[in-house]
OpenMM code with the backbone's topology and positions (N, CA, C; nanometers):
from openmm import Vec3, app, unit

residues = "UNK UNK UNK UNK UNK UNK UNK UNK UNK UNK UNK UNK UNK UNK UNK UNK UNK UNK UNK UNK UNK UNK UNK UNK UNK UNK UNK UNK UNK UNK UNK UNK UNK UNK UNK UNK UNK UNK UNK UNK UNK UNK UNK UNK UNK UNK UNK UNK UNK UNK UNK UNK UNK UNK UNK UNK UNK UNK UNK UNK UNK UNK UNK UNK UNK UNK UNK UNK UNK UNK UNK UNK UNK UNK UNK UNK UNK".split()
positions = [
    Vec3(9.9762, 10.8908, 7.7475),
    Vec3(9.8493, 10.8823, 7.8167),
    Vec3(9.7405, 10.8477, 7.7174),
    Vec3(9.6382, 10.8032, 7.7605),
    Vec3(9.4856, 10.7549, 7.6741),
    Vec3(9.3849, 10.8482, 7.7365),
    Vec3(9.3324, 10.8854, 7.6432),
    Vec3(9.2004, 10.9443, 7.6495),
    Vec3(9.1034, 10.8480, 7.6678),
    Vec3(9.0042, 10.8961, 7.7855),
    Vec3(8.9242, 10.7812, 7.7956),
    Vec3(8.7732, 10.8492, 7.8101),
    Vec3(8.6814, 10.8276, 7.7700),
    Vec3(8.5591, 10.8384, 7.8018),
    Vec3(8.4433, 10.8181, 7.9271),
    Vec3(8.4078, 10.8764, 8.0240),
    Vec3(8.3751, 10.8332, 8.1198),
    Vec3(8.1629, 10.9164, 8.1411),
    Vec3(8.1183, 10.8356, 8.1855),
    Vec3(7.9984, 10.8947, 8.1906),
    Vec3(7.9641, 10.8953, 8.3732),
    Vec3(7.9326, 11.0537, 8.4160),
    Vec3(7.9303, 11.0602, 8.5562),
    Vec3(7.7993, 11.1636, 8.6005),
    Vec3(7.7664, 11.1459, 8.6502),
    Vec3(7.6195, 11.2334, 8.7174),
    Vec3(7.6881, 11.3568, 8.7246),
    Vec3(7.6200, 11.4894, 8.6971),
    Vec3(7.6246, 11.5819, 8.6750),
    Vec3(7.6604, 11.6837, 8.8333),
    Vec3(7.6172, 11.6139, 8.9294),
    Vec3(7.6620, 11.6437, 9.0521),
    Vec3(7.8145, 11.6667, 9.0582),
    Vec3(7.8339, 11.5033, 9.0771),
    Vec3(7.9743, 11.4587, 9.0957),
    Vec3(8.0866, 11.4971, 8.9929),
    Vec3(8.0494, 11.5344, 8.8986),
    Vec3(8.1227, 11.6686, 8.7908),
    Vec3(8.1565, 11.8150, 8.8427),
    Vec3(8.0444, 11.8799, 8.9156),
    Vec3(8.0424, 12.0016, 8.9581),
    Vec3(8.1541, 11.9742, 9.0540),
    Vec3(8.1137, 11.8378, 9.1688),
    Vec3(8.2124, 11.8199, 9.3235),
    Vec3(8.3238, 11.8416, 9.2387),
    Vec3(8.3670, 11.7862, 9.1554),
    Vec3(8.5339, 11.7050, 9.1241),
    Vec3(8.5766, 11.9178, 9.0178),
    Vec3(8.5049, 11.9523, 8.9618),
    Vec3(8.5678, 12.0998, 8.9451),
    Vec3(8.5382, 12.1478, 9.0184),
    Vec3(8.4632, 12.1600, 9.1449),
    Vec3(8.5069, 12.2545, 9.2312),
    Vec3(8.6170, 12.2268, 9.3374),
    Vec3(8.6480, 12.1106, 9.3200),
    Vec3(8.8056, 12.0389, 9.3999),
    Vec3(8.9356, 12.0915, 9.3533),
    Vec3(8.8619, 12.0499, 9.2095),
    Vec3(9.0165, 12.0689, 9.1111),
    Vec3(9.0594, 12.2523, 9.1287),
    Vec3(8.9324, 12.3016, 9.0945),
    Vec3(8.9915, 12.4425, 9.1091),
    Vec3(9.0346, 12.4985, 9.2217),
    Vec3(8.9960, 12.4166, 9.3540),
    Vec3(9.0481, 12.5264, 9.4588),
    Vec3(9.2078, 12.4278, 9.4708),
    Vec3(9.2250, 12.3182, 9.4061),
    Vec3(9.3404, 12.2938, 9.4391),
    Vec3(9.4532, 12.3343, 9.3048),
    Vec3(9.4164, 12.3879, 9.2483),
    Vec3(9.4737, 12.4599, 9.1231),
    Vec3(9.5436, 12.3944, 9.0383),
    Vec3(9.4134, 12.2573, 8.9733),
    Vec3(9.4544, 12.1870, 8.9216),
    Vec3(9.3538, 12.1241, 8.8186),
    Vec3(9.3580, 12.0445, 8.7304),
    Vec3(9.2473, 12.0107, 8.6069),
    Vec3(9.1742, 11.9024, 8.6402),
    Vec3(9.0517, 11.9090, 8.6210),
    Vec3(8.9717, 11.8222, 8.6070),
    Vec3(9.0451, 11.6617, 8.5942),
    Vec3(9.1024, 11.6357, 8.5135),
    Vec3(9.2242, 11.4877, 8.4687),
    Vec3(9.2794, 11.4880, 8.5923),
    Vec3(9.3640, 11.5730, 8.6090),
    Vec3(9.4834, 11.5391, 8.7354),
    Vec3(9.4171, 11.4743, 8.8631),
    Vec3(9.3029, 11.5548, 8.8955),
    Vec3(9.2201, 11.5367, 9.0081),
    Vec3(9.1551, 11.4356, 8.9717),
    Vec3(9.1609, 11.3973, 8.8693),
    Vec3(9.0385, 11.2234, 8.8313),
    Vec3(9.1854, 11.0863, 8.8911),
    Vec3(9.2909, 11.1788, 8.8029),
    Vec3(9.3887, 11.0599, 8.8113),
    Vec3(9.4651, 10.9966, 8.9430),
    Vec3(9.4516, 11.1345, 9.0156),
    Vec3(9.4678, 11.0911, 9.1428),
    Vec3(9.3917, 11.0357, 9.2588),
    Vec3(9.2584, 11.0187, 9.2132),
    Vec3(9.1425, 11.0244, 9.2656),
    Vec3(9.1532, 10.8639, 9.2257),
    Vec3(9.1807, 10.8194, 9.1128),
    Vec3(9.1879, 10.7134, 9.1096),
    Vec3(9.2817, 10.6351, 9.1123),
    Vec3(9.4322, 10.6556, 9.1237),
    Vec3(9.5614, 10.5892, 9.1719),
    Vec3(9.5113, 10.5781, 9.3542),
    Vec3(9.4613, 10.6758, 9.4362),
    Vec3(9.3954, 10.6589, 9.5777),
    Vec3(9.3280, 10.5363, 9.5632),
    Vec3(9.2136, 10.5573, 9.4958),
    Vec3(9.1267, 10.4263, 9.4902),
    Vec3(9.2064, 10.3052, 9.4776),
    Vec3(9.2892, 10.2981, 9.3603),
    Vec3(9.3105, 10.1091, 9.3704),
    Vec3(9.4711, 10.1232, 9.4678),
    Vec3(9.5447, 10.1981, 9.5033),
    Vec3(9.6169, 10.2102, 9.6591),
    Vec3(9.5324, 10.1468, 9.7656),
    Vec3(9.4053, 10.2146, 9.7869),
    Vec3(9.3251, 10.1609, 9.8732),
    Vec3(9.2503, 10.0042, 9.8794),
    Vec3(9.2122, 10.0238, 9.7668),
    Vec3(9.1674, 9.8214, 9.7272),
    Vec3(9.2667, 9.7584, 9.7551),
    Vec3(9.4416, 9.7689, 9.7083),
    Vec3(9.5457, 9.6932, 9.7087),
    Vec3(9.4993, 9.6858, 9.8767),
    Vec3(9.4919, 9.7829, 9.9502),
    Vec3(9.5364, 9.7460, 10.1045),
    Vec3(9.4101, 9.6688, 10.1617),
    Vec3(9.2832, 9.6876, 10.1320),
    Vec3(9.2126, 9.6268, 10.1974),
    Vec3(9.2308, 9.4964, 10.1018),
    Vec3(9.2771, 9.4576, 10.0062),
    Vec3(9.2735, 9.3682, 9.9716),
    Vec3(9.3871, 9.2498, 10.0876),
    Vec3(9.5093, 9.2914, 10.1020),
    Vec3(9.6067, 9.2702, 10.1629),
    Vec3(9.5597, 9.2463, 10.3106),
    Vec3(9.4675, 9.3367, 10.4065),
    Vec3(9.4301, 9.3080, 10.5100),
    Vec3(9.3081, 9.2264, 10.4990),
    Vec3(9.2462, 9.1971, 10.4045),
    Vec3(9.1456, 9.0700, 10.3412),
    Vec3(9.2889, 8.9657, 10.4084),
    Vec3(9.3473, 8.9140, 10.3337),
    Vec3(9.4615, 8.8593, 10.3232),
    Vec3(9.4958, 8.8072, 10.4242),
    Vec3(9.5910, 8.9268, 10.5049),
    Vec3(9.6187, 8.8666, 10.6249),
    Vec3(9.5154, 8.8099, 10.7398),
    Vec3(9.3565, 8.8761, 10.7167),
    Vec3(9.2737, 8.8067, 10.8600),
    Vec3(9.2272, 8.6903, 10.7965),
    Vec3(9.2491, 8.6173, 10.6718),
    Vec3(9.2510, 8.5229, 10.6609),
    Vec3(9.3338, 8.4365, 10.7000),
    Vec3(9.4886, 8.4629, 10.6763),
    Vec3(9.5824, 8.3706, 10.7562),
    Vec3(9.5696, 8.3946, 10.8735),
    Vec3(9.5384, 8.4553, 10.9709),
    Vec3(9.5041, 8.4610, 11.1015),
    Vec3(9.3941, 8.3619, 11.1383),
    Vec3(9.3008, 8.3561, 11.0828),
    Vec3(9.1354, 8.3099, 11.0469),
    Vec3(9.1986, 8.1294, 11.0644),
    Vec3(9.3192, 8.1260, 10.9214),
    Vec3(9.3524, 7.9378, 10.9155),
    Vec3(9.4264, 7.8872, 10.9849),
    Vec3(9.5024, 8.0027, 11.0946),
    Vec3(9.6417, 7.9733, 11.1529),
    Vec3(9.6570, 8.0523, 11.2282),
    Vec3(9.5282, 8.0354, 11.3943),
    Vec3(9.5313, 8.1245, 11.4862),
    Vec3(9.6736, 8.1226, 11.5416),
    Vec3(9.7127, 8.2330, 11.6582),
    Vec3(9.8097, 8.2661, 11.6757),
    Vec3(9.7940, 8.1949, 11.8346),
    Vec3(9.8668, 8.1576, 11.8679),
    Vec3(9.8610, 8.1149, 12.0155),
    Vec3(9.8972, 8.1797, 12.1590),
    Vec3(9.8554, 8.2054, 12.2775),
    Vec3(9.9479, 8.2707, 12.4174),
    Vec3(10.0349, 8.2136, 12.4076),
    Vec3(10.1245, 8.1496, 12.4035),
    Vec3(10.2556, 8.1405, 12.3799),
    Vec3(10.3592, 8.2243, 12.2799),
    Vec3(10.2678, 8.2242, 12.1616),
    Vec3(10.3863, 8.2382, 12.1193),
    Vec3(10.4524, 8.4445, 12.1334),
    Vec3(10.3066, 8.4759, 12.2124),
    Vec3(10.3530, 8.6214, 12.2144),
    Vec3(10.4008, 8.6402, 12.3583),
    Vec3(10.3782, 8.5598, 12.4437),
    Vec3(10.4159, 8.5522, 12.6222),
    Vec3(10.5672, 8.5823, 12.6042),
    Vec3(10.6325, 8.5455, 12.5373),
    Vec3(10.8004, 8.5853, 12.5363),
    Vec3(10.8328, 8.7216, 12.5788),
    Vec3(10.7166, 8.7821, 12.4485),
    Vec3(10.7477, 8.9288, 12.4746),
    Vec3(10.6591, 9.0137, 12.5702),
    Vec3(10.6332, 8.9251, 12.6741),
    Vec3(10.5647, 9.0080, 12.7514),
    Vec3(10.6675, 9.1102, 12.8765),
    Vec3(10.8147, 9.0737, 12.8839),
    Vec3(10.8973, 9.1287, 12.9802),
    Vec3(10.9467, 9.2136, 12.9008),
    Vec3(10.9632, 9.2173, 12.8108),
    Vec3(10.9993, 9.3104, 12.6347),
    Vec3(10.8719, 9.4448, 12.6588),
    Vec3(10.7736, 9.4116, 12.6809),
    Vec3(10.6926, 9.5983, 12.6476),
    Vec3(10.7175, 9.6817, 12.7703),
    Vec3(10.7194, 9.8329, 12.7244),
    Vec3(10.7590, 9.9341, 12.7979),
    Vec3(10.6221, 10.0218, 12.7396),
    Vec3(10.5497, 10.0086, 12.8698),
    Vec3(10.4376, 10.1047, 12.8360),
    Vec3(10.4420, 10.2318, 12.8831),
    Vec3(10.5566, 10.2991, 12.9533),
    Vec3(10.5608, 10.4659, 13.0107),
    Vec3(10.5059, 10.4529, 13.1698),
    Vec3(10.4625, 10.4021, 13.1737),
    Vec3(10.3576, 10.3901, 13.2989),
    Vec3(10.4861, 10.3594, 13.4493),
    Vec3(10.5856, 10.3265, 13.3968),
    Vec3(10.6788, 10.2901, 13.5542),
    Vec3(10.7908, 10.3957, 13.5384),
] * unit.nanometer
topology = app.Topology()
chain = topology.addChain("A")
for resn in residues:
    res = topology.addResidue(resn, chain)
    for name in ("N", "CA", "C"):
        topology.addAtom(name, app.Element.getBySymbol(name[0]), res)
């Protein structure tokens, strides 16, 4: 692991130890997971960036989902 230096408002220090301690865990652990969440989360909105773009260049047509329209079972019958 690397030691890293980080400069954070004095608030958001207090939030993140009073997290860490009720989850009975260190200041680091709770940063590190705090930030493996974060770029998990960018990866996905990045990815759904992504896909409503290919949607966006290469609408989808009534056809090509009408196939499966005798295919859904909504509970309802």
């Amino acid at each position: 692991m690397k030691t890293v230096q980080m400069t954070l408002e004095d608030e958001l220090v207090k939030s993140v130890d009073q997290a860490a301690k009720k989850l009975h865990t260190t200041r680091s652990a709770f940063t590190r997971l705090a930030l493996k969440d974060a770029l998990r989360n960018l990866k996905t909105r990045q990815l759904e960036e992504k896909h409503r773009e290919g949607y966006l260049s290469h609408p989808t047509s009534k056809s090509e989902w009408g196939v499966w329209e005798k295919e859904q079972a909504w509970g309802d019958e």
